[in-house]
VOGU-3710 file (C-alpha; in Angstrom, 3 decimals, decimal comma):
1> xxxxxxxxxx> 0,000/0,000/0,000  1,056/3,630/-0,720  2,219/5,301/1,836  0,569/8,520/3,115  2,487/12,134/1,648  1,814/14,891/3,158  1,204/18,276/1,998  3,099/20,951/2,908  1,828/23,288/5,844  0,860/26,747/4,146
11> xxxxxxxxxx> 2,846/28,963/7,360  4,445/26,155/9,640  4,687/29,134/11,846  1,178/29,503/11,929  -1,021/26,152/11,171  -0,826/23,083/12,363  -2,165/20,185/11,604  -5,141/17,914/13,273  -6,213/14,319/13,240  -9,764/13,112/13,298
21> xxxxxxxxxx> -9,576/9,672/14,908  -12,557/7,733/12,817  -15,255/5,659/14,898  -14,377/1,720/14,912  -14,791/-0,931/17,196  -11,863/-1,999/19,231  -9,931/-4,399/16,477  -11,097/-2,136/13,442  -8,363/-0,784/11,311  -7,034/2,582/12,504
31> xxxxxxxxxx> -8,955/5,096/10,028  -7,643/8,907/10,293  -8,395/12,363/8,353  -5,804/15,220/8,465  -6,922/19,034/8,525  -4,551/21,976/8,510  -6,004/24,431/10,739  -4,307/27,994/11,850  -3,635/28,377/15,487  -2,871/31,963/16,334
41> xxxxxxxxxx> -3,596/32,186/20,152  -2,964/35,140/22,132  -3,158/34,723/25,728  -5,015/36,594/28,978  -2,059/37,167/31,350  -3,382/35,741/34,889  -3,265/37,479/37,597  -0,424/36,820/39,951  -1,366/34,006/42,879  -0,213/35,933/45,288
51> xxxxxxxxxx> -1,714/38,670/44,422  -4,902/36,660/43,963  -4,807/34,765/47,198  -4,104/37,436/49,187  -7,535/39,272/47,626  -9,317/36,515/48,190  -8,318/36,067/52,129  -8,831/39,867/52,783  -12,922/39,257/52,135  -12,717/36,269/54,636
61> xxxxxxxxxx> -15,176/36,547/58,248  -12,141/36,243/61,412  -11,069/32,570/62,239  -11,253/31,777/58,353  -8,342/31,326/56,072  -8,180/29,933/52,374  -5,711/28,129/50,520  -5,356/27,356/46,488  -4,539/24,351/45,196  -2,592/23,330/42,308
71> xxxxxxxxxx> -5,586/23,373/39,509  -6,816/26,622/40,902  -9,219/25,867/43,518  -9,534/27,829/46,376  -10,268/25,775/49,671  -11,229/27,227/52,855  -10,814/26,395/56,216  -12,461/27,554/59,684  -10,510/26,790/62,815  -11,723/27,470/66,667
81> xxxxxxxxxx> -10,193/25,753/69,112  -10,445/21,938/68,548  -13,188/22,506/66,065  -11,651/22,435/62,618  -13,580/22,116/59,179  -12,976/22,877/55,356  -15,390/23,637/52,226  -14,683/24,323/48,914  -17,722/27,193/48,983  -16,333/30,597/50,465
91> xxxxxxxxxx> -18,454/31,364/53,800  -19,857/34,549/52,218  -22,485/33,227/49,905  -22,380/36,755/48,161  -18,771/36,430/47,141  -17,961/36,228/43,752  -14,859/34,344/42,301  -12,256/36,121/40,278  -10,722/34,307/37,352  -7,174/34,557/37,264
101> xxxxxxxxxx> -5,853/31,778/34,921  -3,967/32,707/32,072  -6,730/31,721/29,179  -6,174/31,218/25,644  -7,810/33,648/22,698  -7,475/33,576/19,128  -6,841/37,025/17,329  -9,045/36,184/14,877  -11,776/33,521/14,494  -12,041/30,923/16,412
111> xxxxxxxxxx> -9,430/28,227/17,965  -9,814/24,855/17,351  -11,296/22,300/19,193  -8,727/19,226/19,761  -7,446/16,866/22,334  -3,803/16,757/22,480  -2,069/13,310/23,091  0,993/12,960/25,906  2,619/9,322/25,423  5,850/7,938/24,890
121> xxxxxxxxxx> 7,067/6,911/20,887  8,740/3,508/22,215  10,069/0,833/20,049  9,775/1,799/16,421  9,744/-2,404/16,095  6,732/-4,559/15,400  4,902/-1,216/14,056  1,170/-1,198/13,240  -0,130/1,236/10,542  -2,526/3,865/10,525
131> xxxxxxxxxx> -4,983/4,660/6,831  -4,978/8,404/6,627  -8,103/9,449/4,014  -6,469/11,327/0,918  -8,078/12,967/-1,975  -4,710/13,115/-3,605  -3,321/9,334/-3,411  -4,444/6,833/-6,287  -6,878/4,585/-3,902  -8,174/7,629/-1,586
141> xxxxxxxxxx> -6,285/6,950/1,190  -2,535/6,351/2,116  -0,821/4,591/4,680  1,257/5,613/7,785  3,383/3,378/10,048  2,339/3,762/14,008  4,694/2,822/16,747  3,034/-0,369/18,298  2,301/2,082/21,983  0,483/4,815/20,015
151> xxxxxxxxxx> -1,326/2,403/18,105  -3,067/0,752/21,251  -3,504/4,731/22,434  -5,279/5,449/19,011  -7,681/2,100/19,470  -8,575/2,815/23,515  -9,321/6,355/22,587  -11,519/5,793/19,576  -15,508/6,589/19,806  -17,572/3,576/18,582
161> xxxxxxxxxx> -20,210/6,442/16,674  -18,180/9,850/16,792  -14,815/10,959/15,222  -12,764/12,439/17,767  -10,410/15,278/16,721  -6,517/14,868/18,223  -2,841/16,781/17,831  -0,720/13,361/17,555  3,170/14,545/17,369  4,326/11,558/15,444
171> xxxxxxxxxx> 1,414/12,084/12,649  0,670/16,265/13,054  3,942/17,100/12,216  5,799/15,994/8,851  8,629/13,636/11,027  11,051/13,539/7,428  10,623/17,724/6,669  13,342/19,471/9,390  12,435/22,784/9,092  8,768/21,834/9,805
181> xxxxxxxxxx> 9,979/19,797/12,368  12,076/22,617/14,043  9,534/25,425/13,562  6,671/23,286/15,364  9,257/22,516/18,147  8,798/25,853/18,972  4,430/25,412/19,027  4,412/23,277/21,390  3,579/26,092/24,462  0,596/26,718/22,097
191> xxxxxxxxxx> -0,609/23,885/20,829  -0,802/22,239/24,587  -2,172/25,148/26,236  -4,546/25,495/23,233  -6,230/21,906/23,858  -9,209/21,408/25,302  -7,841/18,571/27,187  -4,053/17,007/27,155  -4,411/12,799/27,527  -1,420/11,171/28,971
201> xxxxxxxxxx> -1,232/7,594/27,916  0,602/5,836/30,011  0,089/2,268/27,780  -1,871/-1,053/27,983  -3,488/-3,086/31,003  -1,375/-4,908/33,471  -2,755/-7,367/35,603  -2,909/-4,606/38,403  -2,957/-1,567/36,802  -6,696/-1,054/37,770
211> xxxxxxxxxx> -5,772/-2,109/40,933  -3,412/1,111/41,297  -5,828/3,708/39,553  -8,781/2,702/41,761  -6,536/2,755/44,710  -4,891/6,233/44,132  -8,458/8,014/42,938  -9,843/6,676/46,593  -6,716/7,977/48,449  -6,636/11,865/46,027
221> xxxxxxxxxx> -10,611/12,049/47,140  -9,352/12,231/51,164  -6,521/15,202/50,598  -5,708/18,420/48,969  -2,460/19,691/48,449  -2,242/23,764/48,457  0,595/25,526/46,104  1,933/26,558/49,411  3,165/22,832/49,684  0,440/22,330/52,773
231> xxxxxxxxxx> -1,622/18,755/52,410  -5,030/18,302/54,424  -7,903/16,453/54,671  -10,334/17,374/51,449  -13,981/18,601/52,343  -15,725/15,417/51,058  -12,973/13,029/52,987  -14,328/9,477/54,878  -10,731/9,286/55,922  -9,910/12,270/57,084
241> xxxxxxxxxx> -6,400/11,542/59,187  -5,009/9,986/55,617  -3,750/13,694/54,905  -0,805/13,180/58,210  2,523/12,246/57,750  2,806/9,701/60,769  -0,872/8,161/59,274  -0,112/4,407/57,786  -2,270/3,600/54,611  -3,887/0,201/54,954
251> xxxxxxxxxx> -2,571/-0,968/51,761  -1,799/-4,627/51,265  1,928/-5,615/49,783  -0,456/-6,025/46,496  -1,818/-3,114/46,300  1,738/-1,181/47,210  3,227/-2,890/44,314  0,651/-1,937/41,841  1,542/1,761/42,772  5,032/1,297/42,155
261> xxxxxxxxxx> 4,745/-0,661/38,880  2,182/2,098/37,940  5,151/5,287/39,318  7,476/3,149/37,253  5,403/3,300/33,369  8,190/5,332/31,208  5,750/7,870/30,535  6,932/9,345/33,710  10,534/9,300/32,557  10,875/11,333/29,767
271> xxxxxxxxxx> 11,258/15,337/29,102  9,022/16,016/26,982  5,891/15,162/28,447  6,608/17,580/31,505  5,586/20,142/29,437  2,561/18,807/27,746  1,201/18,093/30,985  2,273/21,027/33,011  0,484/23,557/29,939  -2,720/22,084/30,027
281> xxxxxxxxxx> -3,256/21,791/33,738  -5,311/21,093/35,090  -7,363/20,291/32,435  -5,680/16,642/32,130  -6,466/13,178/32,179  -4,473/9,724/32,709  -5,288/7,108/30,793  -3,476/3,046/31,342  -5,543/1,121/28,883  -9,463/1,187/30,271
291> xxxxxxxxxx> -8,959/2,847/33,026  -8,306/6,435/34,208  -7,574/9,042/36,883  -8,185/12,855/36,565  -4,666/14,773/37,162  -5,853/16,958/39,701  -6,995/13,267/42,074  -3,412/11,474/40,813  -1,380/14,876/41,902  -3,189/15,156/45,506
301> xxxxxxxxxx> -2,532/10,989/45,812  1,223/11,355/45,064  1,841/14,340/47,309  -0,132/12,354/49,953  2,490/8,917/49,032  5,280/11,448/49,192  5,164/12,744/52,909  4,560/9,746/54,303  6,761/8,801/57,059  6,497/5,178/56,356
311> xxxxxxxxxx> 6,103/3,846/52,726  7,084/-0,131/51,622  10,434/0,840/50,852  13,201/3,829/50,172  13,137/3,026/46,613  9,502/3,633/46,404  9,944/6,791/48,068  12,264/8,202/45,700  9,847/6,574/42,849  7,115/9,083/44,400
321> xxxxxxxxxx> 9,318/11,845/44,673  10,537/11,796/41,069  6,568/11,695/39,829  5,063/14,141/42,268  8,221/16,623/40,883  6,638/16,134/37,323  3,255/17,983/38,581  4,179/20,377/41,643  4,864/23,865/41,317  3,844/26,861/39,233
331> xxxxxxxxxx> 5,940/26,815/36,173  4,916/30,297/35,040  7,437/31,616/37,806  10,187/28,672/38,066  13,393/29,452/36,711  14,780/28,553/34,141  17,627/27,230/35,816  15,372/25,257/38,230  13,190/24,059/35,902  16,571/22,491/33,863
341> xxxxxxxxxx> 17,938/20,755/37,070  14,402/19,181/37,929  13,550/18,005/34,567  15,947/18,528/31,887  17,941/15,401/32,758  15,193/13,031/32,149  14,962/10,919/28,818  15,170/11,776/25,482  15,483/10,120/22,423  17,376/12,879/20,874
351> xxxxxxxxxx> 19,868/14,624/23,061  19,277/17,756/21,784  15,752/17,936/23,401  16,980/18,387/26,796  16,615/21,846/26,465  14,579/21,977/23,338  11,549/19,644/25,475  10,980/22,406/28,082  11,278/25,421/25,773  7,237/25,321/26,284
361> xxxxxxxxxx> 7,331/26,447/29,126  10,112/29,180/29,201  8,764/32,674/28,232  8,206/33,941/24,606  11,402/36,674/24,734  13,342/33,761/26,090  12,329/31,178/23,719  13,146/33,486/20,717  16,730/33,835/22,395  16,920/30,054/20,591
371> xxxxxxxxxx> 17,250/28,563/17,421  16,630/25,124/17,105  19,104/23,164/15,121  18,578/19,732/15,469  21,281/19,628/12,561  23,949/21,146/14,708  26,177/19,203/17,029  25,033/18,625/20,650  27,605/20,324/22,148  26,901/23,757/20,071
381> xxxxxxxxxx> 23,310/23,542/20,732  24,568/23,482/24,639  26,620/25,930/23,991  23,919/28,520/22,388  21,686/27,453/25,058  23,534/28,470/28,523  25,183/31,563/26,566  21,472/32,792/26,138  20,679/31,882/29,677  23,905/34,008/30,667
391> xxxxxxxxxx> 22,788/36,953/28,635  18,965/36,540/29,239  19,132/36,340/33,402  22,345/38,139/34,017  23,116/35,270/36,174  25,752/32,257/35,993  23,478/29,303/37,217  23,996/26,848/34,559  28,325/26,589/35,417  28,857/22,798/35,137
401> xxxxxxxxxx> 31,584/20,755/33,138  31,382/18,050/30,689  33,818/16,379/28,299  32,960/17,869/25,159  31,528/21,296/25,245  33,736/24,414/27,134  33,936/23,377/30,873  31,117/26,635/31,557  28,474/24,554/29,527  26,863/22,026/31,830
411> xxxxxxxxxx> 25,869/18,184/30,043  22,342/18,661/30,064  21,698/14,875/28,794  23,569/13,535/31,909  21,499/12,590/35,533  23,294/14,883/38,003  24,796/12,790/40,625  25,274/15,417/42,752  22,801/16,843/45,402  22,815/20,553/45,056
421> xxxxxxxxxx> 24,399/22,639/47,372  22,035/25,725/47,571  21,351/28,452/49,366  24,578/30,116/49,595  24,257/33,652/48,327  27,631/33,957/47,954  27,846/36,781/45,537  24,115/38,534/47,106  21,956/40,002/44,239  24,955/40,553/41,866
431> xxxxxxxxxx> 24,416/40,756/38,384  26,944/38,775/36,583  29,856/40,201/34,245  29,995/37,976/31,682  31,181/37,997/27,518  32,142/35,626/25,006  35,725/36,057/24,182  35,370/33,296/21,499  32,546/30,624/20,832  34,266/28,393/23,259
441> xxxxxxxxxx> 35,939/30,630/25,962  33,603/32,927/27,978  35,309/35,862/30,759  33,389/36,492/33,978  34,478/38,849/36,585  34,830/37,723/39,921  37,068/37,121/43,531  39,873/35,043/43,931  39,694/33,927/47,483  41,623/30,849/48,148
451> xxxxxxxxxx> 43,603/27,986/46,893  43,222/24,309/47,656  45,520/22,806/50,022  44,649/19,592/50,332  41,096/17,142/49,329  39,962/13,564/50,531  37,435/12,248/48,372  34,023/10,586/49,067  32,205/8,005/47,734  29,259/8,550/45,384
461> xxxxxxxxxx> 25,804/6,967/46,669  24,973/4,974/43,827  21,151/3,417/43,196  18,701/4,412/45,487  20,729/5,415/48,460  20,014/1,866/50,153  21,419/1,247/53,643  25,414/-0,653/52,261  25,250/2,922/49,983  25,061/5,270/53,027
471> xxxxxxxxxx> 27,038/2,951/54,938  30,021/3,925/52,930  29,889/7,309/52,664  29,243/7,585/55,983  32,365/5,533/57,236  34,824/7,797/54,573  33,168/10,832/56,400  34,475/9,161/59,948  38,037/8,641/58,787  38,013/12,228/57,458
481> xxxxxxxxxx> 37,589/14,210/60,281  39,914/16,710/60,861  42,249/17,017/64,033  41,786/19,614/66,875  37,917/19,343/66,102  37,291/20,733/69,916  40,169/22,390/70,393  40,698/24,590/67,363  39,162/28,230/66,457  37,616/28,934/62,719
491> xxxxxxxxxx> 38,867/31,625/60,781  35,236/32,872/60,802  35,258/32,821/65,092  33,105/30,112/65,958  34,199/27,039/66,853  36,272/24,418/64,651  33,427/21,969/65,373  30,386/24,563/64,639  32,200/25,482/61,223  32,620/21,592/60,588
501> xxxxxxxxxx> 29,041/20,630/60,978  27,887/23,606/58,947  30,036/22,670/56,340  28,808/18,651/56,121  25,175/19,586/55,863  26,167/23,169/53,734  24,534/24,986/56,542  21,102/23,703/56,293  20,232/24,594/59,619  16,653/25,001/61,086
511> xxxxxxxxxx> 18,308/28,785/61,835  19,091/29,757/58,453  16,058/28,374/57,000  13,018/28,541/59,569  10,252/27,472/57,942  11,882/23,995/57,633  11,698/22,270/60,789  12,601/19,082/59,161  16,594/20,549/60,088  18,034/20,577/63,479
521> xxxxxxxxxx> 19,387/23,952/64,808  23,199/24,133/64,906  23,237/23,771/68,511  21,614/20,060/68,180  23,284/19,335/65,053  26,642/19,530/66,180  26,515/17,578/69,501  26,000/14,414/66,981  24,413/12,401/69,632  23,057/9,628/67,576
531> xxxxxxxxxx> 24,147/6,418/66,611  24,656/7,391/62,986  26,785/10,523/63,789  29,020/11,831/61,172  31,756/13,095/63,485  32,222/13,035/67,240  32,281/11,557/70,570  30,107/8,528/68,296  30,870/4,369/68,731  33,611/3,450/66,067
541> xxxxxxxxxx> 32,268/0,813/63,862  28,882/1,514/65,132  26,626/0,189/62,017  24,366/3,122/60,106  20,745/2,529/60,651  19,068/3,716/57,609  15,368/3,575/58,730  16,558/5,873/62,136  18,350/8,371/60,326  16,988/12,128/60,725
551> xxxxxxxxxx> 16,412/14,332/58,130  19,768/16,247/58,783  22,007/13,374/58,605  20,211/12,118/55,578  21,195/15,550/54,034  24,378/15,643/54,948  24,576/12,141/53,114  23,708/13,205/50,097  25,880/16,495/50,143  28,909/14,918/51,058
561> xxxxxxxxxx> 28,526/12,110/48,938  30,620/12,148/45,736  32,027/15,119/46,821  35,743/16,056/48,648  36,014/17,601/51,706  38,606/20,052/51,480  40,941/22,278/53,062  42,561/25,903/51,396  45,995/26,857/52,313  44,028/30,193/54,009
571> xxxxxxxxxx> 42,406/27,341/56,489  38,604/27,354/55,000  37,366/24,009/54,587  34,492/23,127/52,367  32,902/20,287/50,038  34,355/20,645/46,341  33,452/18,344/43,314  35,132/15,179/43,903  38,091/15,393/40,952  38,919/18,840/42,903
581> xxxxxxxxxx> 42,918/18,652/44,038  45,771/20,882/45,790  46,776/23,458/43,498  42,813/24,668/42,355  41,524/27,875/43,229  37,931/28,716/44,590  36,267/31,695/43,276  33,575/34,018/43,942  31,676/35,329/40,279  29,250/37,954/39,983
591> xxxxxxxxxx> 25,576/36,474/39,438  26,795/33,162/40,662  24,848/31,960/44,191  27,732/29,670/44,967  31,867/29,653/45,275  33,278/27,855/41,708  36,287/25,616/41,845  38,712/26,284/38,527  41,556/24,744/38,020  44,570/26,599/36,062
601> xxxxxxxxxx> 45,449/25,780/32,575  47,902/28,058/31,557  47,357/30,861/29,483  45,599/32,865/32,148  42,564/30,293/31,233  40,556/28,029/33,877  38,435/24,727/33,500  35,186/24,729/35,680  35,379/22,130/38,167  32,035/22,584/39,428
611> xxxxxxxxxx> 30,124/24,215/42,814  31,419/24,094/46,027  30,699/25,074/49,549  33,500/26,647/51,263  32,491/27,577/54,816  33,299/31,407/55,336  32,372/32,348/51,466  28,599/32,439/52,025  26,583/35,921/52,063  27,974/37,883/50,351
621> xxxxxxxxxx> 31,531/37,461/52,549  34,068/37,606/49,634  32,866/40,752/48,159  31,502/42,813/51,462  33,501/41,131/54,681  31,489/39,040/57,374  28,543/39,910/58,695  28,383/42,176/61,805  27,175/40,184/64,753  24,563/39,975/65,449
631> xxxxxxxxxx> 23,274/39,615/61,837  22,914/36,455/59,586  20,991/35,908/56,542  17,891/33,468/56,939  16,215/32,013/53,487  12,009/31,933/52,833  9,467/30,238/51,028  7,203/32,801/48,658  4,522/32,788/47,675  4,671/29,842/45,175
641> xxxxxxxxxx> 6,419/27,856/47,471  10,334/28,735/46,107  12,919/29,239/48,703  14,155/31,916/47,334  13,854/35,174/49,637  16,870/35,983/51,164  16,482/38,546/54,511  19,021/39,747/57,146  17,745/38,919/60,355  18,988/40,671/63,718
651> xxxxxxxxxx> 19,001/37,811/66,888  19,099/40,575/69,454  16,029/42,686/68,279  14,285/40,194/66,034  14,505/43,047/62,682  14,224/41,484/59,530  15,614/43,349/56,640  16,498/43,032/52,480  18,897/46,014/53,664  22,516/44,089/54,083
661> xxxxxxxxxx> 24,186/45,580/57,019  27,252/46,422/55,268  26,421/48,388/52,372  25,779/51,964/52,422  21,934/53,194/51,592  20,865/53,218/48,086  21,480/56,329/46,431  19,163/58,984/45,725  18,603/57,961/41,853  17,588/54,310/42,713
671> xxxxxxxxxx> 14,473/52,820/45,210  13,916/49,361/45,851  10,766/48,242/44,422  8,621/44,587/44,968  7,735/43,000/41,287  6,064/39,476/41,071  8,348/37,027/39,839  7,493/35,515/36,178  9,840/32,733/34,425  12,207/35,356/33,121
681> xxxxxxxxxx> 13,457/35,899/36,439  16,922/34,461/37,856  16,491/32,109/40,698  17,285/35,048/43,037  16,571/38,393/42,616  16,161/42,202/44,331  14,459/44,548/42,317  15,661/48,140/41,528  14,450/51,254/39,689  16,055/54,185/38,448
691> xxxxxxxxxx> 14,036/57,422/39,580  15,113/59,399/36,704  15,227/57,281/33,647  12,829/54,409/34,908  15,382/51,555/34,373  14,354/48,292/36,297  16,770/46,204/36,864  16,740/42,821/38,849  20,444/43,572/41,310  21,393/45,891/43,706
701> xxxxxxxxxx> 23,411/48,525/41,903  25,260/49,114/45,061  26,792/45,637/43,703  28,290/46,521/40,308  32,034/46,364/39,360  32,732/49,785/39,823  31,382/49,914/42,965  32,730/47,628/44,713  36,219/47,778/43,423  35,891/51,508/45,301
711> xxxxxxxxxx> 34,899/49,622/48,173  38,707/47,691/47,936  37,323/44,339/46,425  39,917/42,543/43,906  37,964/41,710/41,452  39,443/40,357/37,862  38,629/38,681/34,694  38,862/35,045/34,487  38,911/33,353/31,189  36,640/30,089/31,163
721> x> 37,449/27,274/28,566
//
């Protein structure tokens, strides 16, 4: 049989095209018609959820409070005493609801109506075929191979009396033209938030597949989970304790491992569909053969699987973890820098799309920052990518190093292995100084501030972090510590042993970052008085007991792990990328939230080792000096649940502050002003504007070469290859 040509798309800027999905019984032949239709949306910006959520709790009677959850409910929630209750109705029946979601119009006409499919391609082998109608081909139709999982999507989803009309990928867009291909790459953030409804298929019937869907529906109809991360007991819940951590599910071993095989589908693996998904929320469904789960009930059930203290096993846990990470979170403000470490590394069939898969959900200024060239070499599209990042954000959060791109371009196709350090606002709200000196070699201005002395190396947790994996790292952490750990004074003032337990967990401490009380204050984290302590007065060859360890020393686990704990010839110690050795320097850029290790090679040049912690470098302490006492810097959730506010908090008076104690007040010709972040925004931010000329800019100009190299600050060029 013929097989199916298509015709060209008149603008493949502009149309697209659509399947109808012909009505057949189950084992019919797959019958399809193709229509090019224009899709020219323009979107209603939403208003901001803070903004909105803070409107709608100022019209609330006393003792009431509301929440919104992640498909844009609002839930409310009355609390007196021991009597507690929730409703999804606000209490004043005269209220009326706002909409604030960001809504799709067409400039002219009308959009089309159209399902868009989410699945994986899988094995192009034992391929079925599809018979796409044709006026054009000899016998009226034409055929088109199908990859053997779409096919069984195409025959579950078909009416028995009505067409259906779907946006397919592999059948929508020409796969053999290159520049249609590449153009509709960059359609994807409309043609997903365009659909009337996105349907993930996550493949054919197991023998307890229904098992799991049944069982997580039941469990999503007893919680809701709020985009302030908060999880309670929904209005309509008969099991209204399942919404607490230390509350056991009554799940037999059966049931648990229908969950998991269901977590484990590759659907929930790949890059690409994080977008599809995440555009058309909540207006999503999940589909595994017959059966099916709304998004909004499968989201609530793996946020509920996720906190629970006690799940079947740690490998489940992190199973959860990974597919609750695909749905949480407002991507509209995320970072582009977060939104690469949390999903960029997943799977793709073509390398290239670990960046080109999220450009969806990126904004439109940023997205026309890049060109896809899926006929360009992997390591140039990386290349393009993070120099547009640079120049976009003003901000160096993509540093990594791979093999073959410049050291500065992070592998965006590998799994980091690392856990991230975080948090260390090294350089404050810096902008970064940053230029291309070549396509390969990019100069950054920043501090020298110390040179390795010497570096013992840890192990890397490998699998799932099991109990022989922590075991390890935890008995290379023993033999490492450092002599005089009583005795001996910091460079910083505190206490050798203080500055050596800050530096294991890279100071996530319950007093740097409050609203977690998952972390133990320093106080309690240094005595070490459990059986798996890290350093200390502990048992030797006392045995790690996974299941007891606390959050903290799970932490400092992962943060040490693969890592080397270090010490500079100026006496700051620190965890450095594992390959780091005596002779590297550490240095503090510009626009980047954490000290860099380089390493020398000649020619004034530097390779990028990779992020450290050195203990001493955070807040801002290269460029400005320490803090006075008694200030330190504490970190805050906002609004949409991103630890990302940094303050300066006084322990003697209680002030809290974005004014840093060191620096001298703004001048006259700039204010500090509060803007909403959006996706364009770096991962941290202060924002600034310019009384005369009305300049905003996202760092504190107090921060800028010039001023402080009047301040005394050495800064320099370094030239990155």
């Amino acid at each position: 049989m013929e097989l199916y040509s298509y015709s060209k798309l008149k603008d493949s800027h502009n149309d697209i095209r659509l399947i109808e999905l012909l009505p057949g019984v189950f084992d019919d032949k797959i019958r399809l018609r193709i229509h090019h239709v224009a899709l020219n949306p323009q979107f209603k910006q939403a208003r901001q959820s803070s903004a909105a959520i803070e409107e709608v709790r100022r019209t609330l009677p006393p003792k009431w409070t509301a929440s919104k959850t992640y498909n844009g409910q609002y839930i409310y929630q009355f609390e007196d005493g021991n009597e507690r209750r929730s409703s999804w109705i606000h209490p004043d029946p005269n209220f009326q609801h706002f909409n604030d979601d960001r809504q799709p119009q067409s400039k002219g006409g009308e959009l089309p109506s159209y399902e868009a499919l989410s699945y994986v391609w899988g094995s192009t082998k034992d391929q079925g075929d599809g018979l796409i109608e044709s006026t054009s081909q000899p016998q009226g139709f034409g055929s088109l191979p199908l990859g053997k999982n779409l096919a069984g999507a195409l025959q579950h989803l078909r009416n028995e009396k009505t067409a259906r009309t779907l946006w397919v990928d592999a059948i929508c867009i020409n796969q053999s033209d290159m520049a249609e291909r590449e153009a509709q790459v960059l359609r994807m953030a409309d043609i997903y938030s365009c659909a009337s409804r996105v349907v993930v298929w996550l493949g054919l019937d197991t023998a307890r597949s229904s098992l799991a869907i049944n069982t997580l529906s039941h469990l999503g109809q007893q919680v809701v989970a709020t985009v302030e991360d908060e999880i309670m007991p929904a209005p309509e819940a008969v099991k209204p304790d399942w919404h607490l951590r230390s509350c056991e599910l009554p799940y037999s071993s059966e049931t648990w491992d229908s969950i998991e095989e269901l977590l484990n589908r590759e659907w929930f693996q790949r890059v690409w569909v994080i977008q599809e998904v995440r555009l058309a929320d909540p207006h999503v469904t999940i589909q595994c053969g017959c059966n099916d789960i709304s998004w909004d009930l499968f989201r609530r059930a793996t946020k509920c699987l996720e906190r629970k203290a006690k799940l079947p096993s740690e490998a489940f846990r992190v199973r959860a973890t990974y597919v609750q990470n695909t749905m949480e979170g407002d991507y509209s403000v995320w970072p582009i820098a977060d939104m690469l470490r949390i999903y960029g590394r997943r799977k793709a069939t073509n390398l290239r799309d670990h960046v080109y898969g999220l450009l969806g959900l990126v904004s439109p200024e940023f997205r026309q920052r890049i060109k896809i060239q899926y006929n360009s070499s992997i390591g140039v599209v990386y290349t393009n990518f993070t120099a547009a990042h640079i120049e976009h954000t003003r901000r160096l959060e993509l540093l990594g190093w791979q093999v073959d791109c410049p050291s500065w371009v992070p592998d965006f196709s590998i799994a980091p292995t690392l856990n991230q350090l975080g948090f260390q606002f090294a350089s404050l709200h810096s902008a970064c100084h940053a230029w291309l000196q070549a396509p390969d070699k990019l100069a950054i201005v920043g501090v020298k501030v110390t040179t390795i002395h010497s570096a013992k190396k840890m192990p890397q947790l490998q699998g799932l972090g099991g109990e022989s994996a922590y075991q390890d790292v935890l008995t290379e952490i023993r033999k490492a510590e450092p002599a005089g750990l009583n005795e001996a004074t910091y460079l910083t003032g505190e206490t050798f042993r203080e500055a050596y337990a800050r530096t294991l967990i890279a100071n996530f401490v319950r007093s740097r970052l409050p609203g977690y009380d998952i972390f133990e204050d320093i106080d309690q984290w240094q005595l070490q008085p459990s059986k798996n302590a890290l350093f200390g007065e502990y048992e030797i060859g006392e045995a790690l007991d996974v299941a007891s360890l606390s959050w903290s020393e799970r932490t400092a686990l992962n943060k040490s792990s693969g890592r080397a704990l270090v010490e500079s010839e100026e006496g700051y110690i620190g965890l450095c990328p594992a390959e780091t050795q005596k002779g590297d320097i550490i240095v503090v850029f510009l626009g980047c939230e954490s000290p860099i290790a380089l390493r020398p090679q000649g020619g004034g040049s530097y390779k990028v080792m990779g992020e450290c912690y050195i203990h001493g470098l955070g807040d801002g302490a290269a460029l400005l000096g320490p803090l006075p006492k008694p200030w330190i810097v504490q970190v805050f959730d906002d609004i949409h649940g991103l630890a990302n506010n940094f303050c300066f908090f006084n322990k003697d008076t209680g002030e809290k502050t974005q004014e840093d104690p060191r620096l001298q007040p703004l001048s006259e010709e700039w204010v500090r002003i509060h803007i909403e972040r959006t996706f364009d925004d770096p991962v941290f931010f202060d924002s600034f504007k310019h009384k005369v000329t009305g300049e905003v800019i996202k760092s504190d100009p107090r921060l800028r070469p010039e001023a402080l190299k009047t301040r005394g600050v050495d800064l320099r060029e370094f030239s990155l290859v």
